[in-house]
N, C-alpha and C positions, 0 to 999 in steps of 0.2 A: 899921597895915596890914602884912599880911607881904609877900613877895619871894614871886613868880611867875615860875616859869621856864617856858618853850611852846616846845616844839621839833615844828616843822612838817617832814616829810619828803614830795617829791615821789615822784614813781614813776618818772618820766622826764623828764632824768637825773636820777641821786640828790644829792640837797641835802639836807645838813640846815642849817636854821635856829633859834638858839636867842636868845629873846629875855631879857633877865633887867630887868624894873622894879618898880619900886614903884606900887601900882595906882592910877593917877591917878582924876579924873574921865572919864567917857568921853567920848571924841571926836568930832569928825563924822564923816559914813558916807568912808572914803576912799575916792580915784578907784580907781574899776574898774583892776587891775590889765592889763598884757599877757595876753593869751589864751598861755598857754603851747604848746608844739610839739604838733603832732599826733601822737598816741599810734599805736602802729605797728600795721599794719594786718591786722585778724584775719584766721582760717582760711578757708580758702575753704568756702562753704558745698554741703551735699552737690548733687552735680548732678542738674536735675531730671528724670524721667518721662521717656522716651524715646517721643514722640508715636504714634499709632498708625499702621501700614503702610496706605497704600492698597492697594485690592484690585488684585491682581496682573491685568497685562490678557490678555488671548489671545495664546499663544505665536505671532508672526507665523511665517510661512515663516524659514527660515534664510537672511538675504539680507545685504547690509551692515550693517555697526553703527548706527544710529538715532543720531541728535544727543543728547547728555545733557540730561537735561530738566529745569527752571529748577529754582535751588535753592528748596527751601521756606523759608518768611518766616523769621527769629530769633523766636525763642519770645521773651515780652515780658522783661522783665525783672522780676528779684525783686526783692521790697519790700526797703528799704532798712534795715538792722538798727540796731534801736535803740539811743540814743546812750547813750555811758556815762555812769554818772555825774558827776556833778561834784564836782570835788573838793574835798574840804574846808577852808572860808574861814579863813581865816588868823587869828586872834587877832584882836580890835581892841587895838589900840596904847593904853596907857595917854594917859592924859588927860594932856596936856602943863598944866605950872602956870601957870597964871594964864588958865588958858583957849589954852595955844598946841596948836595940832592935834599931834597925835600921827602917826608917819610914818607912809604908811600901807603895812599887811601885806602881805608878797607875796603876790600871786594865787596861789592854790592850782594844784598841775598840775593840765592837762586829763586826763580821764578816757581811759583808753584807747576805741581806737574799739569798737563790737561788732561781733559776728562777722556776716560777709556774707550776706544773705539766700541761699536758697535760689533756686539758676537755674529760671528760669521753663521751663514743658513744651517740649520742642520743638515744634515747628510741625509741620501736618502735609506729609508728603512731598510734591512736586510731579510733577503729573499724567506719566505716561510717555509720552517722547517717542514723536513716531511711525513705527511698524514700517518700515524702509527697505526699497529693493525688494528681491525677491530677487535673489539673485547668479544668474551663471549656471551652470550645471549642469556640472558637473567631469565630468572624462574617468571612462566608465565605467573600472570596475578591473576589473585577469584573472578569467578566471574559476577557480573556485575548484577545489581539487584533486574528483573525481568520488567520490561517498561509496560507503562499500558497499554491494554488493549488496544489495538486500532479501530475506527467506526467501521461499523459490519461490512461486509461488502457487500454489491448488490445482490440479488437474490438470480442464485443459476440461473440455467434454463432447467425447462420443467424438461422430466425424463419422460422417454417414451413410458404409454401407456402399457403397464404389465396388462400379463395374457389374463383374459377374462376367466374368472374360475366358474366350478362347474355350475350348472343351475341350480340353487336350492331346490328340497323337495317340494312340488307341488300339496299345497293346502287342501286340505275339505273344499269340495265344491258346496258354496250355500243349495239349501232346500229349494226347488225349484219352485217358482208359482205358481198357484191356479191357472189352470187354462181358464182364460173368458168363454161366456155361452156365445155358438154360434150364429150369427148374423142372420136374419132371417132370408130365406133366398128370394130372389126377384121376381117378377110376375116374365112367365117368360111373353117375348115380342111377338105381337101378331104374324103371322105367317101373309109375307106379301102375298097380292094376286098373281094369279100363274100367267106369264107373258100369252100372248097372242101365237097363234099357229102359224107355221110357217106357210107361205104358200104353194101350194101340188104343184109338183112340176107337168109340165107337159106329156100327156101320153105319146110314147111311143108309138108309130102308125104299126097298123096289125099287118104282122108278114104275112104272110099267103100261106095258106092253111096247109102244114105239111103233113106228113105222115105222120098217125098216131105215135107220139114218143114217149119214152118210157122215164125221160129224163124232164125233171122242174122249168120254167125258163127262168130267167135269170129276175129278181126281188128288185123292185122300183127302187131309188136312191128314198134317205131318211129327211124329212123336212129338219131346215135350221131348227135350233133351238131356242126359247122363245128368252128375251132379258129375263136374269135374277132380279124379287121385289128388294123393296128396300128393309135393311133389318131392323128391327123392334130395337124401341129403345132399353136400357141397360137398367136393372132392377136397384131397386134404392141398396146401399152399403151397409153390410150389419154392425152394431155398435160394437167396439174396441172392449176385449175382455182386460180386465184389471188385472195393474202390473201387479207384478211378482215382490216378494219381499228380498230386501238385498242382503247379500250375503255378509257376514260378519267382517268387519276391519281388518286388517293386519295389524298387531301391534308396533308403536314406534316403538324409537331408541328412549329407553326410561333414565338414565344417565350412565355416572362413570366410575369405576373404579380402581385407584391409581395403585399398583402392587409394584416393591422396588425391591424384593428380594429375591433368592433363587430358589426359593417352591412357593406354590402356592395351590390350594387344591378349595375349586369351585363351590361355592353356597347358593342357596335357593336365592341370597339376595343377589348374584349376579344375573339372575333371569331379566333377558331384554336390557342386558345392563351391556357396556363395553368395559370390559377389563382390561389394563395396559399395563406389558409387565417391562419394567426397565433396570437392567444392572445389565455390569459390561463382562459378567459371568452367566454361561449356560443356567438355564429357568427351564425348571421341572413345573406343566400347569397339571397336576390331576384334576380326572373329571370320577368322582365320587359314584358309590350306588348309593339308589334309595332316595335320593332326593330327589330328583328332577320326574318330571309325568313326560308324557308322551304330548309334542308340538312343544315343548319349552325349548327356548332356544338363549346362548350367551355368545359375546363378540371376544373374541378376544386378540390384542391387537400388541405387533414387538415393538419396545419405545427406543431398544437402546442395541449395543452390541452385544448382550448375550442371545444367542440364537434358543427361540422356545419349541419345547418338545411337549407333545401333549401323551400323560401318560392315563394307561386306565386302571381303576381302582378296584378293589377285592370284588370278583361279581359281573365288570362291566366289560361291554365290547364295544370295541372301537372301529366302525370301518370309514375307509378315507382311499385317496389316490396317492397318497405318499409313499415313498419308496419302502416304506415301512407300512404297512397297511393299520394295525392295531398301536402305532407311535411316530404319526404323522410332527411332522416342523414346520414350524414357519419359516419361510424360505428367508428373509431378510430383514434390515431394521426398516421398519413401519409395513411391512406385510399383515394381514391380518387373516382372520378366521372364523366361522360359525361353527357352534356346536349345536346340535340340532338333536332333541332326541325324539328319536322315532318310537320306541317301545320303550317298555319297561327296562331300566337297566342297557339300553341298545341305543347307541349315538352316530350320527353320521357327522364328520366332520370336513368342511366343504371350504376353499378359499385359497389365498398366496402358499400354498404348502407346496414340501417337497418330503 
């Protein structure tokens, strides 16, 4: 019989075992050796499925935070990874002589563990808690700076045309012109020839001579009438007397003067001038004595929302159609007005008033 040598190495810790006999008979089964240490514990196994989201619920009002709502279950756990092998049993021990047991082999290491199952799905999410009340409503905030302008809009419709005011006074009539000398008169037209006679009618046969009467007898009919001649031609036309000289111009509008406060009392320079009074407070316009002559005339015209009243000054009189006779208004924004002086100190005031 030859020599046997068996050398057993564990995995954990490292041992080696070498046996050296001569090979006996074999022995009985020997005691189950110690369970050797448990083999060090595999990788974690990859983590499982990330369970599905429940549906997200209706965004409540913005109010307190909601209680966190119960955790969802632990997903189960993963199977348990299968065991490692076992390790390989030891030699049986030679047959001790004469029949004596043989000692027995050492238990082979235990197998390492296997690797950790796979973590079971998560669970799914638990229901969301529910929506807390609304908060209460925070201080409004400033208000924000005012944006731009927006591009103009189109331009209205035109408004009906106000009621036509009174006729200004009629002007000086210009000087009348020379009469032209008269045209010399015509030769008058020969006198046609006097038509032909008619012709005598027939005499009446003579009645029979009656008794002297005391009565006419009756007057023969009148012969026709003879044609009218022809008339004389038409005497020459007498020369055209020279035109007349024209009457003086009206004066235009001389320009303008812009007035934005709430009085203002008339000068010579607004003669033929427009004055235009604009604030979005009542406007006092005096109209002055002593300056203005008789036919000077000024425009005066409202630009804005203060409504103008025309007042009269130490001396002067105002007449007008306004419900105020001596402190006529301008009825509206952009209504306008003439002052017109008639006399010395004496103004008629004519236009959009009230």
């Amino acid at each position: 019989m030859s020599d046997t040598i068996i050398v057993v190495e564990s995995i954990t810790p490292q041992v080696s075992v070498t046996f050296s006999a001569d090979q006996g008979p074999q022995g009985g089964q020997g005691a189950t050796g110690a369970t050797g240490p448990a083999g060090a514990t595999g990788p974690q196994g990859p983590t499982g499925a990330t369970g599905a989201i429940g549906a997200t619920g209706d965004t409540g009002a913005t109010g307190d935070t909601g209680a966190t709502g119960a955790t969802g279950d632990t997903g189960a756990t993963g199977n348990t990874g299968p065991t490692g092998p076992t390790g390989s049993t030891g030699a049986t021990g030679p047959t001790g002589p004469a029949g004596a047991t043989g000692a027995t082999g050492a238990t082979g290491a235990t197998g390492s563990t296997g690797p950790t199952g796979d973590t079971g799905a998560t669970g799914p999410t638990g229901a969301t808690g529910a929506t807390g009340s609304t908060g209460a409503t925070g201080p409004t905030g400033p208000t924000g700076a005012t944006g731009d302008t927006g591009p103009q809009g189109p331009t209205g419709a035109t408004g009906s045309t106000g009621a036509t005011g009174d006729t200004g006074a009629t002007g000086p009539t210009g000087p009348t012109g020379d009469i032209g000398p008269t045209g010399a008169t015509g030769d008058t037209g020969a006198v046609g020839p006097t038509g032909p006679t008619g012709a005598t009618g027939d005499t009446g046969p003579t009645g029979p001579t009656g008794a002297d009467s005391t009565v006419p007898g009756p007057t023969g009919p009148t012969g026709a009438t003879g044609d009218t001649g022809p008339t004389g031609p038409t005497g020459a036309t007498g020369d055209t007397g020279p035109t007349g000289s024209t009457g003086a111009t009206g004066n235009n509008l001389v320009g303008f003067n812009i007035q934005t406060g709430t009085t203002y009392t008339l000068v010579i320079g607004d003669k033929d001038n427009l004055v235009t009074a604009n604030n979005a407070s009542a406007i006092t316009v005096t109209v002055p004595p002593s300056v203005f002559s008789a036919n000077d005339q000024v425009h005066v015209a409202q630009y804005g929302a203060g409504q103008v009243t025309f007042a009269q000054g130490a001396g002067v009189t105002i007449n007008s159609t306004g419900a105020t006779t001596t402190a006529p208004k301008l009825r509206t924004n952009k209504s306008a007005a003439t002052v017109i002086c008639t006399a010395s100190n004496t103004f008629l005031i004519v236009g959009d008033i009230s």
